[in-house]
C-alpha positions, 0 to 999 in steps of 0.5 A: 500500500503506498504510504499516507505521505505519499498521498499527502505530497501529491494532494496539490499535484492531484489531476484535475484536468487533461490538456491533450493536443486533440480537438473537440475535448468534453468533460464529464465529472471525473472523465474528459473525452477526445474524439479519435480516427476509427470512430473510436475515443480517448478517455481520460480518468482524472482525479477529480471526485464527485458526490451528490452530482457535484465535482467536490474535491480531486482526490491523488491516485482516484482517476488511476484506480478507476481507469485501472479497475474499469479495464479489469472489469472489463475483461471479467464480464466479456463473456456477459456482454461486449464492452467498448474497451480498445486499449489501455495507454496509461494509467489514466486512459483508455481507448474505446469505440465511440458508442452512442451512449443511452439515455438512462443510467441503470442502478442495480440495488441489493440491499436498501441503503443510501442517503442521496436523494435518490437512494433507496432508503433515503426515499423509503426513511422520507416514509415512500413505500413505492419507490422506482414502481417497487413496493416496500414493506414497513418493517425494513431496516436501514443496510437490509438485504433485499429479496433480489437485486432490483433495477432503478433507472435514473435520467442522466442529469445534464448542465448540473442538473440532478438525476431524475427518477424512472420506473422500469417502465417509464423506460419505455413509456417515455421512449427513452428505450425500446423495449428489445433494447431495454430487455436486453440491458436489464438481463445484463446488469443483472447478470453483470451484477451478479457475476460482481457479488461471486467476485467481490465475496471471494475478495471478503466484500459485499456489492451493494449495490452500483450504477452501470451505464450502456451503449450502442456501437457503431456496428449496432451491438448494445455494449457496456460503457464508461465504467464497471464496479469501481468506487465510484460508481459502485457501494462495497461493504466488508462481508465479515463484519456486516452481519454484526454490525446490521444487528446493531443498527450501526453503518457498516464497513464500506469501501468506496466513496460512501463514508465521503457522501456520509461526511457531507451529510453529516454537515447536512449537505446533499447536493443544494447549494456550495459544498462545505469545505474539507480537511485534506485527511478526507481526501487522503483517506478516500486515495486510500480507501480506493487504492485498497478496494482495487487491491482487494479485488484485483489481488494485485499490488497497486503501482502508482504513476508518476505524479503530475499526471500529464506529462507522463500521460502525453509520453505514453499517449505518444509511444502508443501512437494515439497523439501526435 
């Protein structure tokens, strides 16, 4: 595990934004993305962090961890689904074909928990008994296992705008999808879903629960996009401490971004407004809490890249031949 120190020298050189010799550069959260020949673009993960659909904070090692840990999904659910994964160039970057992305992002839930406007028990503690055209129960508790994984779609907010809740079937009735096409991506996060709980128990962790998004490629094939099963698009509790905790009503142990969103919370911020400010021990312990997860699931020892981020992002872009 590379040391707090370590983390702590790079907090001011943290990648907050690429500046590639290409055309045509866009920005989403945590990526910016470049058009390529082929029909095929350039993706680049930085640092910045993003809770609440708010940037907050850029965070040493987070955009590697997730560049890294998305291709490593990847290559584990290929079999489930196609991807648009090309090429790896950098720690930072990624090559894929140029899907059309849909206009919806598809949440799978295995247990009833969060606290964005948006997450399950948020809504369900609001007193919400049918929440994404689900009814729930009274007697639930905050962390429970659900039945089965469910499917919550949200509209993907743009211009700062939050997401929006769907049905399943509103899906379809407001023609965000057609109904194949819908069929045929509900199967696959369900089963990409499932393939990430045998995955993440044999790492000692449980997936909660995680937001995948989908695309159209240009010969046609509905693929997987933009990232899998990472910290950030991703819950993760500790399995062997979960059942315990549950018992006694506490949070249990997660490993991704939500203690960030739990801090944020506890200083009554959800996403309305200026975020409050944060020590720089939160942002070290997120860089740590990252590069542990991707340790813990990949069995491999995290390898940091050379810090600032750009330069060596520019030489290895060139060696592979994507920039001139």
């Amino acid at each position: 595990m590379i040391s707090e120190n370590e983390i702590r020298a790079a907090l001011l050189q943290a990648f907050g934004e690429s500046h590639l010799p290409l055309a045509r550069k866009q920005s989403g959260k945590v990526r910016d993305w470049y058009p390529l020949p082929d029909r095929r673009r350039l993706l680049v993960t930085t640092d910045r962090l993003s809770a609440f659909d708010r940037v907050l904070a850029c965070v040493p090692f987070k955009g590697q961890v997730l560049n890294q840990l998305a291709a490593w999904w990847f290559e584990q659910t290929a079999d489930v689904i196609p991807n648009h994964q090309v090429a790896v160039p950098d720690p930072n970057a990624l090559v894929a074909i140029e899907a059309e992305p849909f206009p919806v992002e598809v949440i799978v839930r295995g247990y009833i928990t969060g606290v964005t406007t948006t997450a399950l028990w948020y809504r369900y503690s609001l007193g919400e008994r049918e929440i994404y055209g689900y009814r729930f129960p009274n007697d639930l508790q905050k962390n429970a296992a659900l039945p089965e994984p469910i499917i919550t779609p949200t509209t993907k907010g743009v211009g700062g705008a939050h997401d929006e809740r769907l049905t399943c079937a509103q899906v379809v009735e407001k023609k965000y999808l057609d109904a194949a096409t819908w069929d045929q991506v509900q199967a696959a996060a369900l089963a990409i879903f499932k393939r990430g709980q045998e995955i993440a128990q044999r790492a000692g962790l449980i997936l909660v629960d995680t937001k995948y998004e989908f695309g159209r490629a240009p010969d046609g094939r509905v693929v997987l996009i933009d990232e899998v099963h990472t910290p950030d698009s991703s819950r993760f509790w500790r399995a062997d401490t979960y059942a315990e905790i549950f018992a006694r009503g506490d949070e249990p142990e997660n490993f991704d971004k939500e203690f960030v969103r739990l801090a944020y919370a506890e200083k009554n911020y959800r996403g309305d407004g200026a975020p409050p400010i944060m020590p720089d021990d939160l942002w070290i312990a997120a860089s740590q809490r990252y590069i542990q997860i991707y340790e813990l699931l990949t069995v491999k020892t995290f390898a940091p890249g050379a810090y600032p981020v750009e330069p060596r992002l520019i030489e290895n872009l060139r060696k592979a031949k994507v920039i001139p």
